[in-house]
N, C-alpha and C positions, 0 to 999 in steps of 0.2 A: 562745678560745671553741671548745669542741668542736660535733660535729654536734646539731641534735633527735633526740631517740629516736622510734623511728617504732613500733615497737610489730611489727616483722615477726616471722615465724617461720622453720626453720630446717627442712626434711626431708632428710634424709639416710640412710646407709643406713651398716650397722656387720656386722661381720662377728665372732663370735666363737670360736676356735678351742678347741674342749672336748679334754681328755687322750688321751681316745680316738681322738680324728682328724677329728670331726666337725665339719663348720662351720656354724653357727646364724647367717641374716638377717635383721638387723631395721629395721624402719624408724624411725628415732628421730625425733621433730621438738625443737625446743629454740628458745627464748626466752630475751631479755637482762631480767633481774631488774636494776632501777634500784638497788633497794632496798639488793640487796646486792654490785652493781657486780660480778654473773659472769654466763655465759650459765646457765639451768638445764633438764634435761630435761621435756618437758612430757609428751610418749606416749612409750611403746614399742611397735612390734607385731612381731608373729614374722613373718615373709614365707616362710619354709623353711629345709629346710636342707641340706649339700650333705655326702652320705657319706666315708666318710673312703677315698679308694680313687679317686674318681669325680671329675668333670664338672660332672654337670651338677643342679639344684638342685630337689630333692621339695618342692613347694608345699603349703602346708596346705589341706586338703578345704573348712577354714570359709569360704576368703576364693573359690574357684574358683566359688561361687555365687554367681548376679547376680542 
């Protein structure tokens, strides 16, 4: 007998590396679909992204407001 499904969710963070050299981060969150027994993506958000050269990571203007 396996576990109850509890119904959580999943935030994590994904980094994607574009040809050019640039690195895009994003915050993914993900959920286990019963239905069809895989975890599947629920959001995505951009968080910034980190030049190709660089450090350190240019934050998008939308989310630096509170």
């Amino acid at each position: 007998m396996g576990r109850p499904l509890t119904g959580k969710t999943h935030v994590g963070i994904r980094r994607e590396t574009r040809p050019n050299g640039d690195v895009y981060v994003y915050e993914r969150v993900t959920g286990y679909d019963a239905k069809t027994q895989k975890t599947k993506t629920i959001s995505t958000r951009l968080l910034g992204k980190i030049l190709a050269g660089t450090t350190l990571m240019r934050r998008r203007s939308r989310y630096l407001c509170a």
